[in-house]
Kinemage of the C-alpha trace (Angstrom):
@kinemage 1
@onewidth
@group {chain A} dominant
@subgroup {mainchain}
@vectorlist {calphas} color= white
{ca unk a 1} P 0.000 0.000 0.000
{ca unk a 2} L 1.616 3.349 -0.918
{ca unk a 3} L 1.421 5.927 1.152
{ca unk a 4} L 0.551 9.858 -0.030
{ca unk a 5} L 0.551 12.551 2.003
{ca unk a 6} L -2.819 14.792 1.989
{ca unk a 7} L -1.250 18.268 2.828
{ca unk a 8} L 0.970 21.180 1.098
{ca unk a 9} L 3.027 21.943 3.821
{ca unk a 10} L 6.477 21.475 3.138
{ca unk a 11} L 7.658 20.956 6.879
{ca unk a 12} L 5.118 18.038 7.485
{ca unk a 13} L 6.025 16.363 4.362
{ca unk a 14} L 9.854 16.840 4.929
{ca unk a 15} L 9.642 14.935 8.457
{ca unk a 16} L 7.785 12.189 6.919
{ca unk a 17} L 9.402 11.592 3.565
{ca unk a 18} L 13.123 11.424 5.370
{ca unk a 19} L 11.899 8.410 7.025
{ca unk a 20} L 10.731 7.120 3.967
{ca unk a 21} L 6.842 7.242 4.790
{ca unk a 22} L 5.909 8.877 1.403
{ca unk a 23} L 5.556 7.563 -1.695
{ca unk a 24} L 3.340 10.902 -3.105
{ca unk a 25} L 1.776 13.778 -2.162
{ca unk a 26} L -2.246 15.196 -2.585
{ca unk a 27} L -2.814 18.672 -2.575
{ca unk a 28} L -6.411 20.643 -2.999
{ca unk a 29} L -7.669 24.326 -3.347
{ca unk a 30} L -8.193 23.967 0.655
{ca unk a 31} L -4.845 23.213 1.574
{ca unk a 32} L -3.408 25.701 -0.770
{ca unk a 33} L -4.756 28.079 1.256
{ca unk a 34} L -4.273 26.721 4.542
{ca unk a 35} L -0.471 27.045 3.292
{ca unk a 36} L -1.100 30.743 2.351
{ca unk a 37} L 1.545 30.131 -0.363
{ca unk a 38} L 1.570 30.641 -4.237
{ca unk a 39} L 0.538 27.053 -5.369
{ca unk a 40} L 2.976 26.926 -8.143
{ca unk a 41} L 5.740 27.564 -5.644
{ca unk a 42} L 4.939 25.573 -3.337
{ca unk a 43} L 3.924 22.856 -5.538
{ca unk a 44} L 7.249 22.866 -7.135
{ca unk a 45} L 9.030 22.523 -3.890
{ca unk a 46} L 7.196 19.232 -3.184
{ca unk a 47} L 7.704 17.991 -6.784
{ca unk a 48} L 11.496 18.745 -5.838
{ca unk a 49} L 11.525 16.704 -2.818
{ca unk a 50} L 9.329 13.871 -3.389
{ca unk a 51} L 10.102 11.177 -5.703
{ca unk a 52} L 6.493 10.223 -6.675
{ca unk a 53} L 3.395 11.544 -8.286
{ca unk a 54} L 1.615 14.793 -6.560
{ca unk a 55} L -1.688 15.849 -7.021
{ca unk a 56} L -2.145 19.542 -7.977
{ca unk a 57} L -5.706 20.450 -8.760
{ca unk a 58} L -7.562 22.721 -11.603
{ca unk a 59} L -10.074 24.901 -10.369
{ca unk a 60} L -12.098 25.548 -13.387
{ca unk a 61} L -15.634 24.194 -13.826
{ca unk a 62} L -15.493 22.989 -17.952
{ca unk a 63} L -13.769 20.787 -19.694
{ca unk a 64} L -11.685 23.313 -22.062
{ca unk a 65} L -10.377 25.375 -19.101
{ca unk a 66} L -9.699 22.041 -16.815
{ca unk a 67} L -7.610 21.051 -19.733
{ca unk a 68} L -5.984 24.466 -20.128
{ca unk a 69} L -5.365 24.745 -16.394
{ca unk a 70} L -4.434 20.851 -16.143
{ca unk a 71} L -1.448 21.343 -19.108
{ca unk a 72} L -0.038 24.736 -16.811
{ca unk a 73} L 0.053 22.677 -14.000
{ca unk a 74} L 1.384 19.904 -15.527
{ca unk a 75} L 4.618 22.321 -16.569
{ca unk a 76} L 5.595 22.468 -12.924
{ca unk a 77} L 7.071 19.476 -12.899
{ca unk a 78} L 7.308 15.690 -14.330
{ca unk a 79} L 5.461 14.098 -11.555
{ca unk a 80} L 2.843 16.379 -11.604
{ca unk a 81} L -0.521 14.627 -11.719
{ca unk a 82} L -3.448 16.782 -12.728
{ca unk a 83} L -6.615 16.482 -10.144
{ca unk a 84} L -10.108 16.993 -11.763
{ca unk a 85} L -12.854 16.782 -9.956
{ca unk a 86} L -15.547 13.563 -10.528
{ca unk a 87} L -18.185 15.674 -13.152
{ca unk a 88} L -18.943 14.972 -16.803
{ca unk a 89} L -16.347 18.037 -17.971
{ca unk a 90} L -13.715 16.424 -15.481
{ca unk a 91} L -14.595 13.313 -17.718
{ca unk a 92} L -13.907 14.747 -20.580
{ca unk a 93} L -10.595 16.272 -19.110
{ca unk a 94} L -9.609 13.471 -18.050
{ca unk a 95} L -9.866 11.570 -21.651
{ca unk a 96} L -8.350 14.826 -22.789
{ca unk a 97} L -4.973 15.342 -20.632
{ca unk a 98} L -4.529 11.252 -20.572
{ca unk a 99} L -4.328 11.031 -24.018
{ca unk a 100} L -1.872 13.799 -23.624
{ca unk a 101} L 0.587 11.111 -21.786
{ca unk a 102} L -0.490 13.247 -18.398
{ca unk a 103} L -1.380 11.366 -15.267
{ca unk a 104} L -4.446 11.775 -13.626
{ca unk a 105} L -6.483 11.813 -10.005
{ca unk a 106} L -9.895 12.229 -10.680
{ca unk a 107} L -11.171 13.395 -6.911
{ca unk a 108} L -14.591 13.648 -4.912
{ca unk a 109} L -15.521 10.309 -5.834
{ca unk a 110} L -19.100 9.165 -3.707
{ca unk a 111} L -19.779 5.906 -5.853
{ca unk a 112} L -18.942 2.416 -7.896
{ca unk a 113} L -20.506 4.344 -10.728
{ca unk a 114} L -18.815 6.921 -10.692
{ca unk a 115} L -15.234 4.763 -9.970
{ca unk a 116} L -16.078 3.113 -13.557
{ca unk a 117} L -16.791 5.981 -15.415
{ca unk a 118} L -13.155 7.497 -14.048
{ca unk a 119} L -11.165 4.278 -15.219
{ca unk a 120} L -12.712 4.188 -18.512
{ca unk a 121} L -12.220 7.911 -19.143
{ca unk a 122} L -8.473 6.854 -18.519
{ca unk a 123} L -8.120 7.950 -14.853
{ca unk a 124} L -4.351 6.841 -13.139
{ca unk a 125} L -5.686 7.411 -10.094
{ca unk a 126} L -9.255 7.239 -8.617
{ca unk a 127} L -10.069 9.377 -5.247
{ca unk a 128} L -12.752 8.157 -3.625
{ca unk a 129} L -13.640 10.094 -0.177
{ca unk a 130} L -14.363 7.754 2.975
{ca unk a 131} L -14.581 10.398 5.949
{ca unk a 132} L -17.487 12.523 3.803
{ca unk a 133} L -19.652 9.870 3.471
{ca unk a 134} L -19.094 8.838 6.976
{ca unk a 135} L -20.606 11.863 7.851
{ca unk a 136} L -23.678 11.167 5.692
{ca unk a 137} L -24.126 7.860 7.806
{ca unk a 138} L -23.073 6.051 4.862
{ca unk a 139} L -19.768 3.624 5.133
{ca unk a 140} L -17.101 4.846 3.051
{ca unk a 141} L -15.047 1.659 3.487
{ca unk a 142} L -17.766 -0.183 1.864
{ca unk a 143} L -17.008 2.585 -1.264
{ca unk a 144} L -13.728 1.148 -1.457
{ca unk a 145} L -14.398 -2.277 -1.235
{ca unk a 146} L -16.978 -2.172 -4.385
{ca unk a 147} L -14.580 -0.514 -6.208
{ca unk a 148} L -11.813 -3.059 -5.722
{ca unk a 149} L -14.131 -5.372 -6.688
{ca unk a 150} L -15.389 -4.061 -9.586
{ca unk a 151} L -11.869 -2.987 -10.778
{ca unk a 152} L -10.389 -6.737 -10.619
{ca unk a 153} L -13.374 -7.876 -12.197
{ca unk a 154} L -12.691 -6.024 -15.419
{ca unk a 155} L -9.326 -5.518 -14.946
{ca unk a 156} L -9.140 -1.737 -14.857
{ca unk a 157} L -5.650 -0.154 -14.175
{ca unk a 158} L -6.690 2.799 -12.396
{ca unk a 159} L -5.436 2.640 -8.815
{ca unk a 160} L -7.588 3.506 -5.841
{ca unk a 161} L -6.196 6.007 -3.825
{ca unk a 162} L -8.463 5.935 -0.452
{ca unk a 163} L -9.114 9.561 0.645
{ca unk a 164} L -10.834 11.689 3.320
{ca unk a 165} L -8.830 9.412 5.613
{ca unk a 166} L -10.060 10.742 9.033
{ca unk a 167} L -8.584 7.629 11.326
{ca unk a 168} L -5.794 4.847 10.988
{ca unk a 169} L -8.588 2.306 11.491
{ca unk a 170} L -10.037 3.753 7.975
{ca unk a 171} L -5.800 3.103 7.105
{ca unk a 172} L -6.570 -0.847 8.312
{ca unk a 173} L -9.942 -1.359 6.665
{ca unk a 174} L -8.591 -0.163 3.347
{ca unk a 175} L -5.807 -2.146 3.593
{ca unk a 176} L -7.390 -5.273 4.230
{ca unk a 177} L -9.446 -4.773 1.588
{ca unk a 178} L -6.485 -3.960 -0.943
{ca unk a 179} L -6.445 -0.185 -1.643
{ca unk a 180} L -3.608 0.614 -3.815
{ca unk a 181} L -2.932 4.428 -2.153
{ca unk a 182} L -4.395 5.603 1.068
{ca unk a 183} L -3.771 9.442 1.484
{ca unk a 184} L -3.820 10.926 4.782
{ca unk a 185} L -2.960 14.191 6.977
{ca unk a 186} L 0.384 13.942 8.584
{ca unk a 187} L -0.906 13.556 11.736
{ca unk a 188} L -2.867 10.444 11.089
{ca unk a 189} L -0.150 8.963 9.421
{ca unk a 190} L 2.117 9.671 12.697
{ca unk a 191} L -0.420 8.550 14.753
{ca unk a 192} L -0.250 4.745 13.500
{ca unk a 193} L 2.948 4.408 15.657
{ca unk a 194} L 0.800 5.225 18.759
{ca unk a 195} L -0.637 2.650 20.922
{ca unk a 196} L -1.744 2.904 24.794
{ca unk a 197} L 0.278 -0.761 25.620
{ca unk a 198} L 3.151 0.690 24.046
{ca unk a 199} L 3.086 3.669 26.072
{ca unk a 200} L 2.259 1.483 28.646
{ca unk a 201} L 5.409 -0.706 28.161
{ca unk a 202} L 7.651 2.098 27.942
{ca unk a 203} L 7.294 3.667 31.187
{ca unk a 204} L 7.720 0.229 32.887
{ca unk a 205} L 10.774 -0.337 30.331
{ca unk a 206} L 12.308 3.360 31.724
{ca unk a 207} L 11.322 2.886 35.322
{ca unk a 208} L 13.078 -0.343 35.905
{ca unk a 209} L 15.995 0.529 33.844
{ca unk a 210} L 16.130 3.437 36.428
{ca unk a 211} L 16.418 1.001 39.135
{ca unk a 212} L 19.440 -0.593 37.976
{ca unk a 213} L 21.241 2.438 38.364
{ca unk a 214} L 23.049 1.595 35.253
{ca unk a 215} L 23.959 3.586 31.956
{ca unk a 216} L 24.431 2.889 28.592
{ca unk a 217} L 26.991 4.477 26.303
């Protein structure tokens, strides 16, 4: 399961990718702005220090402009991959800039339907969102586990990429079912290493090492 990182801040993604946790990056209009930077600037910088593919996202609402905006954005860098969003323009933009030889995250996916229109308009990636439609009382995992299903039945190439990751138990379920990408905030990514018996074990680990009065190194 390869790991992307759901955030454009530069910090975050440093501390991660130096211990090798990331294998891309997703960014979004929203966390463009939360990094109150230009977003070709900063999307540059990631490009620079991360190996893999990272999602920069058009803005524009038809087809033509997606396409325009998706080829500027696609200059930044060679592992650029152009984000449009899950509508019948970002269909056709989709067809459009993966003809081109451009890769491709189509985002705010909510369905299987949906999932099979985006790998047969040529999608590289497919983002469907698990913590929104937790909110609607629906079960995102269950999103994710149709689509895997559907995808090996017909033997689509387009690559899941699990988003709107709110928890590392959404990280488990996904992974159990066989989600290719999972992309998360840094902090749910960090908090995987967390566990109460682990604390636990480590305070009894320190205090008895205390005992012994000993010292290593």
């Amino acid at each position: 399961m390869k790991f992307f990182v759901d955030t454009a801040d530069v910090s975050a993604i440093r501390e991660l990718n130096e211990l090798g946790m990331v294998d891309g990056v997703t960014t979004n209009p929203s966390l463009i702005l939360k990094a109150g930077r230009d977003i070709t600037e900063v999307t540059r910088e990631i490009c620079e220090m991360v190996d893999g593919p990272v999602s920069a996202e058009v803005v524009a609402e038809k087809a033509d402009d997606m396409i325009r905006e998706g080829k500027t954005l696609a200059k930044i860098a060679d592992n650029i991959t152009v984000k449009v969003p899950l509508t019948w323009d970002g269909l056709k933009a989709c067809r459009a800039l993966s003809d081109d030889g451009h890769m491709v995250n189509v985002t705010l996916c909510f369905s299987p339907a949906q999932a099979i229109l985006a790998a047969k308009a040529g999608a590289t990636f497919i983002s469907p969102f698990i913590g929104r439609l937790d909110d609607i009382h629906l079960d995102g995992v269950d999103l994710i586990e149709d689509i895997r299903t559907i995808y090996d039945n017909y033997g689509y190439e387009t690559q899941i990429l699990a988003a709107s990751i709110r928890s590392v138990n959404h990280i488990i379920e996904v992974g159990k079912i066989g989600t290719d990408v999972i992309t998360a905030p840094p902090n749910v990514i960090k908090s995987m290493a967390t566990h109460i018996l682990t604390d636990k074990g480590l305070a009894q680990f320190t205090a008895d090492w205390a005992k012994t009065g000993q010292k290593i190194g």
